[in-house]
Structure formats: C-alpha cells, structure tokens
N, C-alpha and C positions, 0 to 999 in steps of 0.2 A: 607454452604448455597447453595442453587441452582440457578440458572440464573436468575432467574424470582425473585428471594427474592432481589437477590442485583441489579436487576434493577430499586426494588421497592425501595431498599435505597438508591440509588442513586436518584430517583428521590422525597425523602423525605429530603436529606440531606440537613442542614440550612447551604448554602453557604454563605448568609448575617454575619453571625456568626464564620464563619468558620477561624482560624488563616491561612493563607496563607504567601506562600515562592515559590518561584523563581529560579529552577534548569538549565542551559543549559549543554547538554552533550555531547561528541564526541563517535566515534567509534574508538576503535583500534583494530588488529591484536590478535585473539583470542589465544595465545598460553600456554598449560600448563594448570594451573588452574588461570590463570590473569584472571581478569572481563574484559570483551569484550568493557566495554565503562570505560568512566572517565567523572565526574561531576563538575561543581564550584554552589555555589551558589550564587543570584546576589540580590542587595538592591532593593525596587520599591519604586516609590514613592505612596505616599495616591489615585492620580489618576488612575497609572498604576492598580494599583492592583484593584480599583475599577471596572476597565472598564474589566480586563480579569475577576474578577467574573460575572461582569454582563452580560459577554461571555459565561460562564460556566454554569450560571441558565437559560441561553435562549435552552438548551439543554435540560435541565428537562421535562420543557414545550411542548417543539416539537418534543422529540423520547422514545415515552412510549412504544414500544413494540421492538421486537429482531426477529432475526431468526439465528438457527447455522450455524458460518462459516463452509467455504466447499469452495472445487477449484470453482465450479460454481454461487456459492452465490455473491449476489452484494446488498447493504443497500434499502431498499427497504424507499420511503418519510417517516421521522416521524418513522424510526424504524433503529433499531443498526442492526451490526453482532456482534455475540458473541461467546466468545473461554476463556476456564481455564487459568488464566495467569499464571499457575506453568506449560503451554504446548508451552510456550516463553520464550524470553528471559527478559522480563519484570524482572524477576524477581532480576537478575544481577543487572538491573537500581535500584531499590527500595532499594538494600543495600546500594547503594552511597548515593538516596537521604533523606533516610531517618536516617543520621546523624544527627548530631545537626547543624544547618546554620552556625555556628558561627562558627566552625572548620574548614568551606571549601568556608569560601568566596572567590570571585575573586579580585585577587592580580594585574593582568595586562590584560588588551584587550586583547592579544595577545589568554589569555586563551576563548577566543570567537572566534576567527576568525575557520573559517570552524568546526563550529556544525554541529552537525547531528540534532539538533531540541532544545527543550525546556521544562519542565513542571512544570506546573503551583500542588505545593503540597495543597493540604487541610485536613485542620484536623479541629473537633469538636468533644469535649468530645474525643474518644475512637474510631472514624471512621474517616476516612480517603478517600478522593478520588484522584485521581493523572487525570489531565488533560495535554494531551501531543498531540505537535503539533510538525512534522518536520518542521527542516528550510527549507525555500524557496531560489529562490533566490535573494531575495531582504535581505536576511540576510549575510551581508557584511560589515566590518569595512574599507578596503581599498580602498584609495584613487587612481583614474584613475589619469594615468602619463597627466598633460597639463591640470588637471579639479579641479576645485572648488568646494566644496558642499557648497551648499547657500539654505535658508529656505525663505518662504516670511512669516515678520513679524510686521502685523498691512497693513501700506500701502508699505511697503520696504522692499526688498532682502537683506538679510546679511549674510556673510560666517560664516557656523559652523565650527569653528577649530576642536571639538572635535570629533571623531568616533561616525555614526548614525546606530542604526538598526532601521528597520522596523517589527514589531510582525503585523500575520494577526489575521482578525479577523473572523478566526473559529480554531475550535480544531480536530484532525484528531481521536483518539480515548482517550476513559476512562477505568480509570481503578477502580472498587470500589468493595470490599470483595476481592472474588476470582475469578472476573471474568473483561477480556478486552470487551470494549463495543466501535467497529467500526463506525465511521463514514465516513471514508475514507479508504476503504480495500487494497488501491498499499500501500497507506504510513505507514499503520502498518506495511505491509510485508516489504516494505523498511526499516522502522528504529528498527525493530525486526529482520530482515536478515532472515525472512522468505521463501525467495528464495528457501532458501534448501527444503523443501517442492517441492518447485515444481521441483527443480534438481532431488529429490529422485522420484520421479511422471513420470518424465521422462527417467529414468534407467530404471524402474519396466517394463517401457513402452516399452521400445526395449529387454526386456526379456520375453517380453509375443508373445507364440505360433502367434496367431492371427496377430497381429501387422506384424511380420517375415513373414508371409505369402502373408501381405500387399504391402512390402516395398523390395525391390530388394536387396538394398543396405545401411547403416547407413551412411557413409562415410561426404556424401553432406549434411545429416538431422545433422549431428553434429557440422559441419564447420558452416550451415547455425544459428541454436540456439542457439551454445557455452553457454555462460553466462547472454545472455539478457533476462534482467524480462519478456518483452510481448511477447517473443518465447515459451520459457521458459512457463510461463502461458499458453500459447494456447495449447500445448503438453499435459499439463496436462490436459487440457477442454478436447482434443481430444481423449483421453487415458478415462476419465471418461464419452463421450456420446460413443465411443466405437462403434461408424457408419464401421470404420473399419473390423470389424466382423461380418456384416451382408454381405452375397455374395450377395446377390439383392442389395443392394445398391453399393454394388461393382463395380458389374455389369451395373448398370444403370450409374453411375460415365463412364467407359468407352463408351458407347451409347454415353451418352451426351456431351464426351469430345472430341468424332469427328466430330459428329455433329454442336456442337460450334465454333471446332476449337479453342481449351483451348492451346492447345501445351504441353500437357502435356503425358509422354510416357510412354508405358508399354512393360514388355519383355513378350516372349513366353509364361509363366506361366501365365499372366495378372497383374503381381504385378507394382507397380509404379517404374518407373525410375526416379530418382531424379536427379533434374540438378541445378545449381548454379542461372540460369534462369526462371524456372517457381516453386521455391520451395515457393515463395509468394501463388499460383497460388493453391498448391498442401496442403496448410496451410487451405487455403477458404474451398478447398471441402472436408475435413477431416474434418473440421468444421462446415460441411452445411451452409456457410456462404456466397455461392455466389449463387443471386437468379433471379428472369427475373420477372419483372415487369408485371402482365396480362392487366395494361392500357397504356403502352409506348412500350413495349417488350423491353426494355432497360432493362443490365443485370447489375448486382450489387455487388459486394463485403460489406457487413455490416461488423459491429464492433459485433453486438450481433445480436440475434434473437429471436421474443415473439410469440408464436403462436396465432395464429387467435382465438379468443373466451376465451384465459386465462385469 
C-alpha cells in the first residue's frame, strides 16, 4: 500500500472497536542477531484503556495529511511525517509485541523501571495500528531517598505505597500497514536509534570535496559533535542546505565575520579554523542561522528559519 492509502486507514480505523494491549519496552545493546529491544506486556484497567483510545482517535481527527521524512522535515499543524517501517527498526519492536499477551506479561516492576517508551497495540478484524509513545521523565517507579509519594484523594493526602507511573497524554508516532506516521520527529529518531542517520550524514559530510575545502581541520568539528543528537542533526541540515559550497556565501560569511566581529577564524586559503570556542558560532552560519534584525539591528542566533513569503 502506499502512504497515502494507510493514512487513509489509519484514519478509518474503528479504534472504539478495536481489541487493545499494553506493551512497555526497553533498549539493549545490539549484538549479533539479538533484538535490539526487549518487551513485557502490562494489564489496563477499563479506564486506562479507555482514555489512551480516546488519545489515539484524537489523532485521526487532527492529522489527515503527511509529508516524507528527510533531515530537514519537521510535522507541519494536522499533518505526520512519514517513513517505510521496514527502513527502522520498528520492525524488531513488532516481533515482541505482536506475541500473544499472555506469554509476556510483566512478572515484577522491576521489568518497568528505565523503559525506553510504551505502545499502545490495536487490532480489529485483520489491521492493526501500534501507537508508541517514548517515556519521559516522569516515567519512574523509584522512590527519592527521605520522600513520600502521596496522592490527594477526595479532600486528603495519602501515601501510595505502591510504584506510580505517569503515561502522557499524546503519542509520538503511529505505525499502520507499512508505514511510521511522525508526530514527534527527535522521539522517533530517539526510540528507533535513528541517530545513525545522521552519524552516516555526517561521515559522508567530511568526505565531500566541498566541505574539505571549507573546513581547515576535522579535529575540533569531531570533539565538538561526538555523539549528540542536535549536533549530530545540524551536521546533517548543514551538509543538506550545502551554503558550504557556494564561494559567494563563503565569501560574504568572511566580510561579515569582521565586520561583526564573530571571532570566528580563517587560515590563508580562507577555510574556517575551528576552535573549541567559537564552533557554537561556526554551527549558526553554516546554518544561516544567525541573523540581524532590520527593526532593532539586534543580531540573532534562531533555532530554524522560514523565508519571508513561504
């Protein structure tokens, strides 16, 4: 089926109808052919399950349209991002939880403490949707040394002996046919370990002509990105708007980085020298992300950037 079909079943699915179950999962240490995560399955009560479908069908309602994931993509009001789930690791997850419940219930707390998330299974007739949400952190069984958990119940405080979680009330992505349907783009890549993506985005990136001709030295660019997701991510942005390769922008980048007094430096060729000190600095304008205000002159570091008249 194609995106667009099982968006349309997804958002035909009778979730009121639907038999639901209750998965939480960890991640382990990929080695060999082991499954990268491990599943329990957990009882709900008639309310719980009530309230996460009623979680689930508020989705139908309010994201009818998609657009393909991509490093640059972000869920635009009332619409998914969407990716093959046989091009994640989704799929690893779906053999666990699509056992039989009753093989893999959870035995002790214990098998709860530090999830990686939760999903919500649904089936009716012959389809299936899986709603999966990572844990936060309010998803904690452990008691603080010296502290009480206490509930207020009626007009009075009373202590819960028992281990509380907290489930929020949205879902990060769906998954229905063959296709993952984003609502939350870090926390798919977080609990798919989609990272690598952008690790491979960032190799590719210090192997390209262009880039090397930009860049003095890697040295400082690797110390500085190591393993963090929103480095990590901007790399790849950077490597995909590819301002890098234009020598007019090059160019004007040096112009305007003495003029501002950026502190940012370059050797005899013009390429960037990278320092442990300004590679915040050298992040921004590889990213055209630092900008000067024409009604304050006040200059700016953004998160993103939307052109004028899009």
């Amino acid at each position: 089926m194609t995106v667009a079909q099982d968006l349309q079943a997804f958002g035909e699915f009778n979730i009121a109808q639907a038999v639901a179950s209750l998965w939480v999962f960890k991640k382990r240490p990929a080695t060999g052919q082991m499954n990268p995560f491990t599943a329990v399955s957990v009882v709900m009560s008639d309310t719980l399950r009530d309230q996460l479908k009623t979680l689930a069908s508020g989705y139908q309602a309010s994201h009818t349209a998609y657009e393909e994931y991509s490093l640059l993509s972000q869920p635009g009001e009332g619409s998914f991002l969407s990716m093959a789930s046989e091009q994640t690791l989704f799929q690893s997850l779906k053999e666990l939880i699509d056992k039989p419940l009753e093989e893999c219930l959870v035995s002790n707390v214990k098998q709860l403490n530090n999830a990686a998330g939760y999903i919500l299974r649904l089936r009716h007739g012959e389809n299936i949707v899986y709603c999966v949400k990572k844990a936060n952190s309010d998803w904690a069984t452990r008691r603080k040394k010296g502290m009480m958990n206490i509930v207020f119940n009626g007009a009075a405080l009373d202590i819960v002996e028992n281990p509380s979680f907290s489930i929020s009330r949205s879902f990060d992505f769906f998954v229905a046919g063959g296709t993952v349907l984003m609502v939350n783009k870090s926390a798919f890549e977080s609990v798919l370990n989609h990272k690598d993506t952008y690790e491979e985005a960032y190799a590719e990136l210090k192997q390209e002509q262009g880039f090397a001709a930009a860049i003095s030295d890697f040295a400082v660019f690797d110390a500085f990105v190591g393993r963090n997701t929103t480095h990590l991510r901007r790399m790849a942005v950077i490597k995909a708007r590819g301002y890098y390769q234009n020598p007019n922008y090059m160019t004007r980048l040096r112009e305007i980085n003495g003029l501002r007094n950026w502190g940012i430096q370059f050797d005899a060729e013009g390429r960037i020298v990278a320092t442990p000190e300004t590679m915040s600095d050298i992040l921004h304008v590889l990213l055209d992300h630092r900008l000067r205000s024409e009604l304050s002159d006040n200059q700016y570091d953004v998160p993103s950037t939307t052109l004028v008249g899009q």
